[in-house]
C-alpha positions as CSV (number, residue, x, y, z in Angstrom):
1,X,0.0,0.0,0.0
2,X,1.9,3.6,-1.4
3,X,0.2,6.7,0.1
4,X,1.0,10.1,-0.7
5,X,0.1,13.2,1.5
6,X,0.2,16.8,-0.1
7,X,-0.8,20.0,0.6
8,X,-0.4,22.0,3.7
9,X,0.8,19.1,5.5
10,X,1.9,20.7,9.0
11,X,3.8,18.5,11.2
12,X,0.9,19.2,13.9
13,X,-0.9,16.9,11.7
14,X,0.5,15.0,9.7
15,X,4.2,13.7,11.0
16,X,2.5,12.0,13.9
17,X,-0.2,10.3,11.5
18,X,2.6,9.0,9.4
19,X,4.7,7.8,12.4
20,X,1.0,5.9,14.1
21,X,0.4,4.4,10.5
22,X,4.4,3.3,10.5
23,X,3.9,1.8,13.9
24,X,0.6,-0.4,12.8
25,X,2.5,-1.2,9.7
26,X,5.5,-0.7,9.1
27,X,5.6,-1.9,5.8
28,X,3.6,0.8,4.5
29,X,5.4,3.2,1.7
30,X,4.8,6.7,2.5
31,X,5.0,10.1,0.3
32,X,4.8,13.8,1.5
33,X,4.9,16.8,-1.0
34,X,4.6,19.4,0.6
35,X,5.4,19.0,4.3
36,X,6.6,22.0,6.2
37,X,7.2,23.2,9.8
38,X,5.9,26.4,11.7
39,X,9.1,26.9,13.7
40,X,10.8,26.9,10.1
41,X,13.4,24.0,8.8
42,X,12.7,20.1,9.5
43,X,14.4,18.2,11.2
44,X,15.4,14.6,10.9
45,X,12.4,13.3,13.2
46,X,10.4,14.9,11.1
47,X,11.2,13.4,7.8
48,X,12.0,9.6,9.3
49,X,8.2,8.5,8.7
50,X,8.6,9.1,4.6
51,X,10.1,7.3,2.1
52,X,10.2,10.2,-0.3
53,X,9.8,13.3,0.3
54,X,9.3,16.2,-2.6
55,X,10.5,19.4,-2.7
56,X,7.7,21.9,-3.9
57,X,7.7,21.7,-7.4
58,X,8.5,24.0,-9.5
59,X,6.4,25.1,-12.8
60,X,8.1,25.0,-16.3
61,X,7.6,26.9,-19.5
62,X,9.1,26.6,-23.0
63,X,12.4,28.4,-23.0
64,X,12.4,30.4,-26.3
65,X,9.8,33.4,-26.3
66,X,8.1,31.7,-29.7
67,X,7.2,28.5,-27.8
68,X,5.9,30.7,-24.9
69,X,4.0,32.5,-27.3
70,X,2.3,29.2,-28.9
71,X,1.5,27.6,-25.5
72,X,0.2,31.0,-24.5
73,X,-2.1,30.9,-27.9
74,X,-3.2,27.2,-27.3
75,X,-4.2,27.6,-23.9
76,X,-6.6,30.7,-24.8
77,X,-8.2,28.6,-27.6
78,X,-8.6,25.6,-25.1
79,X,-10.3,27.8,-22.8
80,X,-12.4,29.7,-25.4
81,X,-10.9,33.4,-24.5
82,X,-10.0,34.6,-28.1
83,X,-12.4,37.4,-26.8
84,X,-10.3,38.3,-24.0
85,X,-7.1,37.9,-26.0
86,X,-8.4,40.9,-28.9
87,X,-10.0,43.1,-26.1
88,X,-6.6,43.1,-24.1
89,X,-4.9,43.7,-27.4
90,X,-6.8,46.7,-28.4
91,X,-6.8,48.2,-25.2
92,X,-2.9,47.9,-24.7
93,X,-2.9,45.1,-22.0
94,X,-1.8,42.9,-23.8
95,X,1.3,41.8,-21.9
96,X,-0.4,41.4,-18.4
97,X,-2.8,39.0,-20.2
98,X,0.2,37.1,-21.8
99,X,2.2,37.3,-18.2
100,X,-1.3,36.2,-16.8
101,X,-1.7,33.0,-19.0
102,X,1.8,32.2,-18.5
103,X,1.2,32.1,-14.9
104,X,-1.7,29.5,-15.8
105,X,0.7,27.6,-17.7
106,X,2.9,27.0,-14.8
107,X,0.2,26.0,-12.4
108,X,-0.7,23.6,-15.2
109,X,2.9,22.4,-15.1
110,X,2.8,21.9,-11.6
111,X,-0.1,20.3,-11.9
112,X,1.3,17.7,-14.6
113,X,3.9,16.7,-12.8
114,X,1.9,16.2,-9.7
115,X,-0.3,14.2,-11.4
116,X,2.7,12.1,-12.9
117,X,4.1,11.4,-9.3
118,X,0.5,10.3,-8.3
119,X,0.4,7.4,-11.1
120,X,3.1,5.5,-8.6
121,X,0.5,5.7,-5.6
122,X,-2.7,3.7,-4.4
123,X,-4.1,6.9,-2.4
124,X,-3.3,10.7,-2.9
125,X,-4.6,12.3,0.4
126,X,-5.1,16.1,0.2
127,X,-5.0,17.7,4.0
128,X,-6.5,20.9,4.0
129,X,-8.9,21.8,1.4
130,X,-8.0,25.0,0.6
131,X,-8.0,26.6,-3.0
132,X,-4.2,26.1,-3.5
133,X,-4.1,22.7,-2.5
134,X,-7.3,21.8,-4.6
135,X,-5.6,23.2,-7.9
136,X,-2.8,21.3,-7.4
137,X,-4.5,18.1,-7.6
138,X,-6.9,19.2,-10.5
139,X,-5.2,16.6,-13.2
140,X,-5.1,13.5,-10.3
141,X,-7.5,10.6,-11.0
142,X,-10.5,10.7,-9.2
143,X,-10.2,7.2,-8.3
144,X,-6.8,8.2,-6.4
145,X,-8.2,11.3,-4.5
146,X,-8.7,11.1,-0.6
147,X,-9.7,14.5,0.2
148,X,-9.8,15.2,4.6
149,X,-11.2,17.9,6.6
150,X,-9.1,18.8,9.7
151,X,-12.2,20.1,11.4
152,X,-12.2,23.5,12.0
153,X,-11.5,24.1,8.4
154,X,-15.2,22.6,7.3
155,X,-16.8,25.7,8.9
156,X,-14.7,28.5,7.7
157,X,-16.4,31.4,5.4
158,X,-15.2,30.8,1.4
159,X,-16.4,32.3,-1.7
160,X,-19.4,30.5,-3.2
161,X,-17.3,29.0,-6.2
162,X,-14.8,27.3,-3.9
163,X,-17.5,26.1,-2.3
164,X,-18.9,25.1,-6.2
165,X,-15.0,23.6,-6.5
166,X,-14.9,21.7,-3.1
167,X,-18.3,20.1,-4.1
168,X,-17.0,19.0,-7.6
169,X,-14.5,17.4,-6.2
170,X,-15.6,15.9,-2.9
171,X,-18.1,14.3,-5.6
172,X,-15.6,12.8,-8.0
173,X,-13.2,11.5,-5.2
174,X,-12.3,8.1,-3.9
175,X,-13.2,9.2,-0.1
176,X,-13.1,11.6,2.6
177,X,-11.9,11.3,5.9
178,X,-13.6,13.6,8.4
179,X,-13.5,13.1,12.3
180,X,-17.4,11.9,13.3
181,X,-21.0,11.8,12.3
182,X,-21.4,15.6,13.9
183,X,-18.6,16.6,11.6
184,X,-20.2,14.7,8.4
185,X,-23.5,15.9,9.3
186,X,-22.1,19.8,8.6
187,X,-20.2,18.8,5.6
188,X,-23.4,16.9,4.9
189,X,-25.2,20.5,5.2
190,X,-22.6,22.6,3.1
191,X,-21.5,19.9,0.4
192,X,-25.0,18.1,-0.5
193,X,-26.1,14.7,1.2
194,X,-24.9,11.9,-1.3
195,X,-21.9,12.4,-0.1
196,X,-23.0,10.5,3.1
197,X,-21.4,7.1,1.8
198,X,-18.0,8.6,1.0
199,X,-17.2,9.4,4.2
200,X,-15.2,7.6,6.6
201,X,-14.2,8.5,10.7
202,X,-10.7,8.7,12.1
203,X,-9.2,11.1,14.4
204,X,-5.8,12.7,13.6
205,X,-3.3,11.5,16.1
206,X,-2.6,13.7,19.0
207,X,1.4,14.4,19.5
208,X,2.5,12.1,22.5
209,X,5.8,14.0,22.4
210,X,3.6,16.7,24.7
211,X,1.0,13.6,26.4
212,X,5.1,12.7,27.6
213,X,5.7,15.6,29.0
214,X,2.9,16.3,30.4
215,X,3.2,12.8,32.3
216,X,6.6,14.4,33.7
217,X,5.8,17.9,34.7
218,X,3.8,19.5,37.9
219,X,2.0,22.1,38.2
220,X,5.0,23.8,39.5
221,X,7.6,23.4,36.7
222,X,4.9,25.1,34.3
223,X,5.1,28.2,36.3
224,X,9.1,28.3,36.6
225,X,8.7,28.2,32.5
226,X,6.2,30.9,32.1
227,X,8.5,33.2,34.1
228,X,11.1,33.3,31.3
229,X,8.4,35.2,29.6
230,X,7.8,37.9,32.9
231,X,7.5,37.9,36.3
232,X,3.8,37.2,37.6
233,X,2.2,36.5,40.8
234,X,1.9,32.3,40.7
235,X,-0.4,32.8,43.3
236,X,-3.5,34.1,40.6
237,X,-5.6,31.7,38.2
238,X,-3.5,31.2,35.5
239,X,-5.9,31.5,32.2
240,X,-4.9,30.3,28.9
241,X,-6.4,32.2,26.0
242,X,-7.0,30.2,22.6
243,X,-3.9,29.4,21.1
244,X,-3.4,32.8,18.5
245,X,-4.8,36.2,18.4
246,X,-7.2,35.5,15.3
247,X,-10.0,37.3,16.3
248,X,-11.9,34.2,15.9
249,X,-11.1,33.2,19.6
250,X,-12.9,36.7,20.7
251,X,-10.0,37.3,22.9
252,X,-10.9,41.5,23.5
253,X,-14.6,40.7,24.0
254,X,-14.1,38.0,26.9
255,X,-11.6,40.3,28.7
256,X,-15.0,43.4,28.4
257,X,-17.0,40.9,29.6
258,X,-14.9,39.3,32.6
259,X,-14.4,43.4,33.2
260,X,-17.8,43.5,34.5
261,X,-18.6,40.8,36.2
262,X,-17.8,40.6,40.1
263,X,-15.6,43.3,41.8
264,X,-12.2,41.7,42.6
265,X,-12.4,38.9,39.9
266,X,-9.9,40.6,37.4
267,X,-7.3,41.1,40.3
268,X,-7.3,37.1,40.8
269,X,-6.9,36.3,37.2
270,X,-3.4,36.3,35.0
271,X,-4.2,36.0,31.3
272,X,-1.8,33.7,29.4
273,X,-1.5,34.4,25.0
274,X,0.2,32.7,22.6
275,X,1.0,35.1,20.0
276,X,3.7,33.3,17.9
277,X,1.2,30.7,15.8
278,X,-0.8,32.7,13.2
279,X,0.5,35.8,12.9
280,X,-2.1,38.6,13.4
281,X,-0.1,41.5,14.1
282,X,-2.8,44.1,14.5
283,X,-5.0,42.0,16.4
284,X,-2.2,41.7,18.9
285,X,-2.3,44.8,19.5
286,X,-5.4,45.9,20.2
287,X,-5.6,42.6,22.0
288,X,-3.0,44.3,25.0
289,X,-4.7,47.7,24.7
290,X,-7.6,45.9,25.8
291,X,-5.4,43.9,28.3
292,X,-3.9,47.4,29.6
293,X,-7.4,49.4,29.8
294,X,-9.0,46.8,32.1
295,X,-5.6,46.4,34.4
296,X,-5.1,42.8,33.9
297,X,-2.0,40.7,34.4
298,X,-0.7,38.9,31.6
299,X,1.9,36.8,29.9
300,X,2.3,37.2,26.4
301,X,4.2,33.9,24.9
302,X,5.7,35.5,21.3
303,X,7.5,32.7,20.0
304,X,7.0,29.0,18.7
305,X,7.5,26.3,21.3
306,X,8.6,23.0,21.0
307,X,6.7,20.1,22.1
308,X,7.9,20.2,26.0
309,X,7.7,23.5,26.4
310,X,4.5,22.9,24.9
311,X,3.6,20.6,27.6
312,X,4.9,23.0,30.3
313,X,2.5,25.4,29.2
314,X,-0.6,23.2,29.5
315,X,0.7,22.1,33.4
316,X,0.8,25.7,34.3
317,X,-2.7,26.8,33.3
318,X,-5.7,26.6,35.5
319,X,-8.3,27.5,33.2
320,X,-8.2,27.1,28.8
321,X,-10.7,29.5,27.6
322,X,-11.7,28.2,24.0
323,X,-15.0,30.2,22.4
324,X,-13.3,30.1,19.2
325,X,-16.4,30.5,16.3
326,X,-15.2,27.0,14.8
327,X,-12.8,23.7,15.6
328,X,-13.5,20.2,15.9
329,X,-11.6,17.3,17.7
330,X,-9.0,20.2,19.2
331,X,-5.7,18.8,20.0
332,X,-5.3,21.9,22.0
333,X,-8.4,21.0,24.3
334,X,-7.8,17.4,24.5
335,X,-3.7,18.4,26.0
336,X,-5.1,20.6,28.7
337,X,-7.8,18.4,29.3
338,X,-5.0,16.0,30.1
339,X,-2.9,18.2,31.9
340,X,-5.8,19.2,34.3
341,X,-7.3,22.2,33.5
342,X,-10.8,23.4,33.1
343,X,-11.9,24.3,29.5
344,X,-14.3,26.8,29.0
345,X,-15.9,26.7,25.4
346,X,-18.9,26.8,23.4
347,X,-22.1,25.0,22.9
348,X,-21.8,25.3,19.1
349,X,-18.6,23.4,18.5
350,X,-18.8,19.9,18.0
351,X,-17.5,18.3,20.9
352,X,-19.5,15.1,20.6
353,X,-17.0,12.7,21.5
354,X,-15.8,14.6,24.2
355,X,-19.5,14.5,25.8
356,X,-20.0,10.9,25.2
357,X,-16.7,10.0,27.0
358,X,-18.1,11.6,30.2
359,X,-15.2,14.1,29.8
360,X,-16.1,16.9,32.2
361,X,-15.8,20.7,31.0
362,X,-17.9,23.6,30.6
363,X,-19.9,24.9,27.9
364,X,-21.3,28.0,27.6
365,X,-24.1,30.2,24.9
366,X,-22.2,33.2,24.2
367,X,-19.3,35.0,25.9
368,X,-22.1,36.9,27.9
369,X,-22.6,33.8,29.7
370,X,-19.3,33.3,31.2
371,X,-19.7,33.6,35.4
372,X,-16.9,34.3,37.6
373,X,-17.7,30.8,38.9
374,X,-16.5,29.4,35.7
375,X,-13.1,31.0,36.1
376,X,-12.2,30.5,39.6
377,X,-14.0,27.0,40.2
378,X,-12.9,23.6,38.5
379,X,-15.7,21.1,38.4
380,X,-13.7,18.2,37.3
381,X,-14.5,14.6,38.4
382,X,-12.4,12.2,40.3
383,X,-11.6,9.7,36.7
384,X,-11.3,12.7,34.9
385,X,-7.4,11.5,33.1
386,X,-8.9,8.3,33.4
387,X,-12.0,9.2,30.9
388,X,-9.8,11.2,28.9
389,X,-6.5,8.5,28.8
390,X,-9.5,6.2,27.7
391,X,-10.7,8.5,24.7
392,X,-7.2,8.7,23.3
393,X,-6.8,5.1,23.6
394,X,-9.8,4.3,21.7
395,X,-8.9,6.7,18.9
396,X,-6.1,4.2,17.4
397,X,-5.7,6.4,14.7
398,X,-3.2,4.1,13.0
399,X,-5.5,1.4,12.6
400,X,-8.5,3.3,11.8
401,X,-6.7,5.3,9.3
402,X,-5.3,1.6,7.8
403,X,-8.6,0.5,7.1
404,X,-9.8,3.3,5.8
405,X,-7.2,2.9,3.2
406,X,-7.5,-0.5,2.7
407,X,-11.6,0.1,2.4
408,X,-11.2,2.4,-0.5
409,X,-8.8,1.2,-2.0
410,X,-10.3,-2.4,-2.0
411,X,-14.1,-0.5,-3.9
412,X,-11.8,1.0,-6.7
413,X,-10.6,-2.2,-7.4
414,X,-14.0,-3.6,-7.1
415,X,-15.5,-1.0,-9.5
């Protein structure tokens, strides 16, 4: 069985997938184009799942300006714009529509070439179903196309025609991978219901580089880390706040509300941020002008962490505050979960399996709704790592993820 991953394949995602898949079979073969790191290079860990792993390609055009010319001519007749091509004449644009069409020719290139590496593959999994990605998988087979949500990127606002684009596709393809039935359901709602039989449930895997150092760290040694960042009182409730400054996670409107609810609450509370993931520079700021009207203590983390330093951030936090407008299966949620915190988030996302498990957190409406009782008071049962160990266990994404494969793979050559 060859799979190849491409896209934006983040190591968040997809380096520990490949290394659970490895470890259920080992004599899988494995292909990423594509893969990159936040924190910048990659390292050897990062690579040792693959057997190949591809460079982003780059386009290629005839080298003498006639051939341009001609592949510039044939690509306008293909696509019927011999209209376009006179009007931009006549009105002395011609050379931005030429530029334009050659900047078509190399996506097409790109495109070919992808297409050619797919022809050595069972499954070509596309993570992420943005617009880049999608064009870059426009000339692979249908039959080889496993296209998978990531969850939070289901529900995020796009133009109506990639929304036309995503449902072309998700049509054509093999199968798509999606994390439960709450999940399907939307996708269900946004992509039209026949594509209920094409859908298949497995859970990315969670890193257990940060599960293993959360297993070694206290309370204690999370706080000594934090302090590298500025001095705080370790005596307040430490609150972690989303894991970016997209306004999404409606970071300035919870700090107005928690501004106004009981007299003394602000002064108990230090704010934790994480400002280095998803760089939105003036949302920053008027996230710590809102910060510095209201008088609050804060920490401000402005650079990526690795994956203990990651975990020491989960031990020292009391409270995750999570009302972002969409996610899913949230890796974030499920570490502090772990760690021992109590998550505040929202009735809208789609936390189903978390509910099912008996894992306890709190869930409210609106920001509006958030009490200082919610902040200051952890209502967290006795099993509670139990129930949540349990729910990772069950997850086996390697083996899900195997069949899954296997399933499609097996009705392609059936049909």
């Amino acid at each position: 069985m060859k799979i190849l991953f491409l896209g934006s394949c983040s190591s968040f995602f997809l380096v520990p997938l490949a290394k659970a898949l490895r470890a259920e079979n080992p004599s899988i073969s494995l292909g990423v184009y594509g893969l990159n790191k936040p924190a910048g290079e990659l390292n050897s860990d990062d690579k040792a799942p693959f057997d190949q792993v591809i460079p982003p390609i780059q386009g290629k055009l005839a080298s003498s300006k006639k051939e341009r010319l001609k592949a510039v001519w044939s690509l306008v007749k293909r696509n019927k714009e011999e209209g376009a091509f006179f009007e931009a004449a006549l009105s002395g644009k011609l050379k931005a529509f030429i530029t334009q069409k050659e900047t078509e020719l190399t996506e097409i290139s790109v495109q070919e070439q992808i297409a050619s590496i797919s022809e050595n593959y069972d499954l070509v999994q596309v993570h992420y179903l943005k617009e880049r990605n999608l064009k870059l998988v426009e000339k692979v087979a249908p039959h080889r196309l496993l296209l998978s949500f990531w969850g939070s990127d289901l529900m995020q606002d796009e133009a109506p025609q990639l929304t036309q684009k995503k449902k072309e596709l998700l049509e054509s393809c093999a199968g798509i991978s999606i994390h439960g039935a709450d999940l399907a359901f939307v996708a269900c709602v946004k992509y039209g219901w026949n594509l209920r039989s094409k859908f298949s449930f497995a859970l990315f895997p969670l890193n257990q580089a940060i599960f293993d150092g959360l297993d070694r760290f206290s309370q204690d040694d999370g706080k000594q880390f934090l302090k590298a960042f500025g001095a705080f009182d370790q005596s307040k409730r430490l609150v972690a706040m989303g894991y970016n400054a997209h306004p999404r996670f409606q970071h300035k409107a919870i700090i107005e509300h928690i501004s106004t609810l009981d007299d003394g609450l602000m002064a108990q509370l230090h704010f934790v941020f994480t400002f280095a993931y998803g760089s939105a520079t003036e949302e920053q700021k008027e996230i710590i002008n809102c910060l510095e009207k209201h008088h609050c203590s804060y920490t401000v983390i402005d650079r990526y962490l690795e994956d203990e330093e990651v975990a020491l951030l989960r031990k020292a936090c009391d409270v995750f505050m999570f009302l972002t407008d969409s996610d899913a299966f949230s890796g974030t949620m499920i570490e502090y979960l772990y760690a021992g915190a109590q998550v505040i988030t929202g009735t809208w996302l789609p936390f189903g399996k978390l509910r099912r498990a008996g894992i306890d957190f709190t869930e409210v409406e609106d920001v509006l709704d958030l009490n200082s009782s919610d902040l200051l008071h952890s209502r967290l049962s006795e099993n509670q790592l139990i129930r949540v160990k349990a729910l990772i266990s069950s997850s086996a994404p390697g083996k899900h993820w195997l069949a899954m494969y296997q399933k499609i793979i097996r009705q392609q050559q059936q049909a």
